[in-house]
N, CA, C and O of each residue as an XYZ file, in Angstrom:
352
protein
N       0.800     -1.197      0.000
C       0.000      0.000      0.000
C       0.847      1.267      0.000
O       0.462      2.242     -0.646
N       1.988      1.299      0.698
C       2.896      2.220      0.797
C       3.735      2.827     -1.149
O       4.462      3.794     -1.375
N       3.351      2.065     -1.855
C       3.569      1.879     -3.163
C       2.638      2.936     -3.850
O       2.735      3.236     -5.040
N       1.909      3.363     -3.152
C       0.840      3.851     -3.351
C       0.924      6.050     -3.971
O       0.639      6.741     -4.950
N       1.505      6.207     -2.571
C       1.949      7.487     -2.714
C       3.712      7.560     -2.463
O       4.335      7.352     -1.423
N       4.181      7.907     -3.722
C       5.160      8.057     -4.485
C       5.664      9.365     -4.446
O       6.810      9.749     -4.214
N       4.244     10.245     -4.810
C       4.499     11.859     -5.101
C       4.980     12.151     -3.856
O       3.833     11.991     -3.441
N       5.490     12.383     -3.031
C       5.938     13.216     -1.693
C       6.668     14.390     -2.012
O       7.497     14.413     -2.922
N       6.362     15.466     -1.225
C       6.900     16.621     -1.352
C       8.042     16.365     -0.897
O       8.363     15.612      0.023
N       9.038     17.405     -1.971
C      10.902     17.465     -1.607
C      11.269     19.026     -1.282
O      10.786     19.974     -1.900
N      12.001     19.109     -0.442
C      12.122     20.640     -0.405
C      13.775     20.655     -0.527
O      14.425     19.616     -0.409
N      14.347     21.868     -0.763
C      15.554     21.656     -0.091
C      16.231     23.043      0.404
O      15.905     24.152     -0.020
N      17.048     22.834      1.199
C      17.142     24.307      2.470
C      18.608     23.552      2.938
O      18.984     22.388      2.799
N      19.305     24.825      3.598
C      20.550     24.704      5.061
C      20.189     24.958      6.194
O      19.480     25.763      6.798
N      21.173     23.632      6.461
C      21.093     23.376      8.319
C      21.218     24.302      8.828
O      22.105     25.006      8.345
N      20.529     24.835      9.959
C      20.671     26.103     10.762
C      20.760     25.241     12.019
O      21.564     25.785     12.776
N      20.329     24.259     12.490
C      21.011     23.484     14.033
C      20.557     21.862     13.958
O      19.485     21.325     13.678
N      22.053     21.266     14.390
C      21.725     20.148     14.586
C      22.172     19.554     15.967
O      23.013     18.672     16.139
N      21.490     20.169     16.844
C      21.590     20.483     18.348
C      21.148     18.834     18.967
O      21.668     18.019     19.729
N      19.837     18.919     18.112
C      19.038     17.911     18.898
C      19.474     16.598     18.819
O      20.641     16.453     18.454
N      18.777     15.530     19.089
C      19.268     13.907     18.662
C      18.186     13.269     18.017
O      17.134     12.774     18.422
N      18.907     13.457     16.502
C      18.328     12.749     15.591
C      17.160     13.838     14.579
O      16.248     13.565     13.798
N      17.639     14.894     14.985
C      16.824     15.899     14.723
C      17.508     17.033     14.176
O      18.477     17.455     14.807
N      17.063     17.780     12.766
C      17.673     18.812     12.314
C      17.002     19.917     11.825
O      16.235     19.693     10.889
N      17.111     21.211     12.278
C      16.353     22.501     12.051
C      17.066     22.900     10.503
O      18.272     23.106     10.371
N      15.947     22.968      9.247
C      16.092     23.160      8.295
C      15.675     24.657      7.907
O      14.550     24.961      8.303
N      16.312     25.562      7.267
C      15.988     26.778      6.902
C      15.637     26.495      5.464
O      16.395     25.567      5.183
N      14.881     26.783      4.338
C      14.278     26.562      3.732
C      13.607     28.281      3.157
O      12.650     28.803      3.729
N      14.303     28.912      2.012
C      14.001     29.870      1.190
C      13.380     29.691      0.060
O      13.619     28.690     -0.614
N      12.390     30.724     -0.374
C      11.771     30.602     -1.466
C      11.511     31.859     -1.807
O      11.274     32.648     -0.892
N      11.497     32.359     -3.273
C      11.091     33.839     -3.847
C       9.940     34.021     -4.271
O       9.660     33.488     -5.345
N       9.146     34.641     -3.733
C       7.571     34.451     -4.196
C       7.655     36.539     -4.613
O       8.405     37.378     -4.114
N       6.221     36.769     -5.999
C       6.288     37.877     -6.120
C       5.299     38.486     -5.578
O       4.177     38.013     -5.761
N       5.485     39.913     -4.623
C       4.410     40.839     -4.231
C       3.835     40.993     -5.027
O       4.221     41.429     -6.111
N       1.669     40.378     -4.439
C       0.779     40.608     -4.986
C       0.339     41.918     -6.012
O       0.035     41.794     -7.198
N       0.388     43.237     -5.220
C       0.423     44.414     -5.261
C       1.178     45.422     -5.979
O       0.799     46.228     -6.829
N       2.660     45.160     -5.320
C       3.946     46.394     -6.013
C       4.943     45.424     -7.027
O       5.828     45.901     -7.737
N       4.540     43.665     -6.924
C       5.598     43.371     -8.006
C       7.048     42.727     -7.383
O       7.755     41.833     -7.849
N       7.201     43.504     -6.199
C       8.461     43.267     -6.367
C       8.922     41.607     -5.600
O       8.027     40.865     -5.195
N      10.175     41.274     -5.512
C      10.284     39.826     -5.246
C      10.886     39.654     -3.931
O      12.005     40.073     -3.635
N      10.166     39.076     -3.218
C      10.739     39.001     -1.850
C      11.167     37.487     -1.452
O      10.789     36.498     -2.080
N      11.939     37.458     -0.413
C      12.387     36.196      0.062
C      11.917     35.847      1.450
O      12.256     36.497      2.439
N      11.085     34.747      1.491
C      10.112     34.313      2.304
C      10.552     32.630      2.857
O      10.323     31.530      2.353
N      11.302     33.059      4.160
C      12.091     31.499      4.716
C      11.101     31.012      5.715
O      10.256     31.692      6.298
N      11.351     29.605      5.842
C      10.594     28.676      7.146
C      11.758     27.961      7.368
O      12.798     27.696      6.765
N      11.078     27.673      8.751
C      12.138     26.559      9.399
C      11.611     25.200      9.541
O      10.563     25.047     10.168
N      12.083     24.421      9.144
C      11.188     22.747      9.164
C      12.355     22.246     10.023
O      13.577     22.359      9.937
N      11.521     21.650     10.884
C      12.193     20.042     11.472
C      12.328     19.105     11.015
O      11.289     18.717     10.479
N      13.347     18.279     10.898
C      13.174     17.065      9.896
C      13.714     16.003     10.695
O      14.139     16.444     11.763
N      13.892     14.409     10.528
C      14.355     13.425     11.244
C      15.677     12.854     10.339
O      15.739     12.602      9.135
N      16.446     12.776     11.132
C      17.994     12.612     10.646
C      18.193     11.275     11.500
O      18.575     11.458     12.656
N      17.991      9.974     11.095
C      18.223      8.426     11.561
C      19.554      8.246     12.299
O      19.858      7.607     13.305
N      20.369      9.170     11.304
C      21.980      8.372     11.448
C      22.546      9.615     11.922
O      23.740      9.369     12.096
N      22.271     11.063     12.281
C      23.125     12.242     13.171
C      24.392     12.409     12.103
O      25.564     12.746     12.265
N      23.599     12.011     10.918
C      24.752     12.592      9.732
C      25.458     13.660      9.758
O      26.641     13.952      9.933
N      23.904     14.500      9.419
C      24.270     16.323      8.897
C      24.496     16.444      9.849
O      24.445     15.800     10.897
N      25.004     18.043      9.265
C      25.709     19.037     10.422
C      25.242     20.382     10.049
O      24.639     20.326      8.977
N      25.290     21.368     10.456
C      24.979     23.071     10.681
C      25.778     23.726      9.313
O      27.000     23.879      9.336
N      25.080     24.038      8.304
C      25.752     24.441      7.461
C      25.488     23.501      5.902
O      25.394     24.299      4.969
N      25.367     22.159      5.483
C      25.719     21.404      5.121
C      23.826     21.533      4.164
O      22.833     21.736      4.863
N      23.716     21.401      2.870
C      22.568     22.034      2.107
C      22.141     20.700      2.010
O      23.035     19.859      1.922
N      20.708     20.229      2.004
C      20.072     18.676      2.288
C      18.836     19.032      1.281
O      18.647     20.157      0.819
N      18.153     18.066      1.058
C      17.082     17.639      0.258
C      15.949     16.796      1.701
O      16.284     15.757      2.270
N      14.658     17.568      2.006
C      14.353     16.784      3.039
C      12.545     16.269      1.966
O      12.228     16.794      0.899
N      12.029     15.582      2.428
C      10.646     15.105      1.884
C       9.503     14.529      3.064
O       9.730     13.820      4.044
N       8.574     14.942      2.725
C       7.293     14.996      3.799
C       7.399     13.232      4.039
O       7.805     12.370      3.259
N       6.859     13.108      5.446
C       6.513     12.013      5.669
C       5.123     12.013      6.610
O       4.300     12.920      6.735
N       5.145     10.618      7.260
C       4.153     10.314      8.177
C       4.324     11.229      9.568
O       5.219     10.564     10.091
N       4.155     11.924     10.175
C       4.693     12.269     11.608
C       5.356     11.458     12.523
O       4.785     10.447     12.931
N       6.747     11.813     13.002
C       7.499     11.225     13.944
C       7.171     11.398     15.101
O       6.758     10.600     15.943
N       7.447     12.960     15.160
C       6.639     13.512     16.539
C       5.966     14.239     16.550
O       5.292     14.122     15.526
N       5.473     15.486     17.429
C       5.023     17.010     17.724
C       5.124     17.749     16.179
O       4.278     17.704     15.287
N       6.053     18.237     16.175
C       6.754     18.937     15.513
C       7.823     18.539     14.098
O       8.333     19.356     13.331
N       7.941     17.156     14.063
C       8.582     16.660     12.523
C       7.508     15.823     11.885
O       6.756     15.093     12.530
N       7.483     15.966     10.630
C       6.898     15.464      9.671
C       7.624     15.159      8.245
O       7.128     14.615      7.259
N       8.922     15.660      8.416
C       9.893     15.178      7.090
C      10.845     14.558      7.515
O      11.131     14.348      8.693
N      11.405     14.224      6.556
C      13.075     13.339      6.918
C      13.903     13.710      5.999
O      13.642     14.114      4.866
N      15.480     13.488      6.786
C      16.053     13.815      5.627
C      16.229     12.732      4.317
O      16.061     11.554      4.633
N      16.506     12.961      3.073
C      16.330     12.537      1.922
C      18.344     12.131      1.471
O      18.961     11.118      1.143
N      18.708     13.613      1.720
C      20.378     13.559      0.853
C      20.726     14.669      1.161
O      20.075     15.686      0.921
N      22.285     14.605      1.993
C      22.698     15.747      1.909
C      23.643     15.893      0.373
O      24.503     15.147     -0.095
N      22.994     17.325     -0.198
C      23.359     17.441     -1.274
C      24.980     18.205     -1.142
O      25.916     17.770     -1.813
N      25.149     19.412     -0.164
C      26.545     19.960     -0.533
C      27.056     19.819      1.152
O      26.302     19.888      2.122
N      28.597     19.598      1.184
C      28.765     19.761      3.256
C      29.529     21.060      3.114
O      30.160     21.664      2.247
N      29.164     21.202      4.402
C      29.480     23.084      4.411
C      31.279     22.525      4.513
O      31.778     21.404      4.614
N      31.904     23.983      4.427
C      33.609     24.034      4.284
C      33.781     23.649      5.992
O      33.265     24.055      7.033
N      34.686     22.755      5.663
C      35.012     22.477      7.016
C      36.452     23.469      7.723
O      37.222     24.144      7.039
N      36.499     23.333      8.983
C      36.999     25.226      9.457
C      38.099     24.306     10.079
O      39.032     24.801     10.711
């Protein structure tokens, strides 16, 4: 049955904290245009996502996709980290 829904939403955004366990605060930008004057603004959220393996790290650009709810507050997981931030 799980065969079923395929389509799942993908987003993709940088780590802003991976404080928690097993858990990563995703920043997530998008350019949408003012209704009114036109002009183009940049409009961010922060998603929680579930990280299995405490991969990522703070900095590091990921691909996350909706799921079933884990907890409270996550409903995606991560998918792939696509770039790792420069290491210092």
């Amino acid at each position: 049955m799980s065969e079923l829904r395929t389509s799942s939403r993908t987003l993709t955004g940088r780590i802003v904290s991976d404080k928690m366990n097993k858990t990563i605060t995703v920043l997530v930008e998008r350019r949408v245009k003012h209704p009114v004057y036109g002009k183009i603004l940049t409009k961010s959220t922060k998603i929680k996502a579930h990280d299995e393996t405490n991969d990522a790290h703070t900095g590091d650009l990921v691909t996350i996709a909706e799921c079933r709810p884990v907890s409270k507050d996550k409903a995606w997981k991560l998918v792939n980290i696509d770039e790792r931030a420069a290491a210092e």
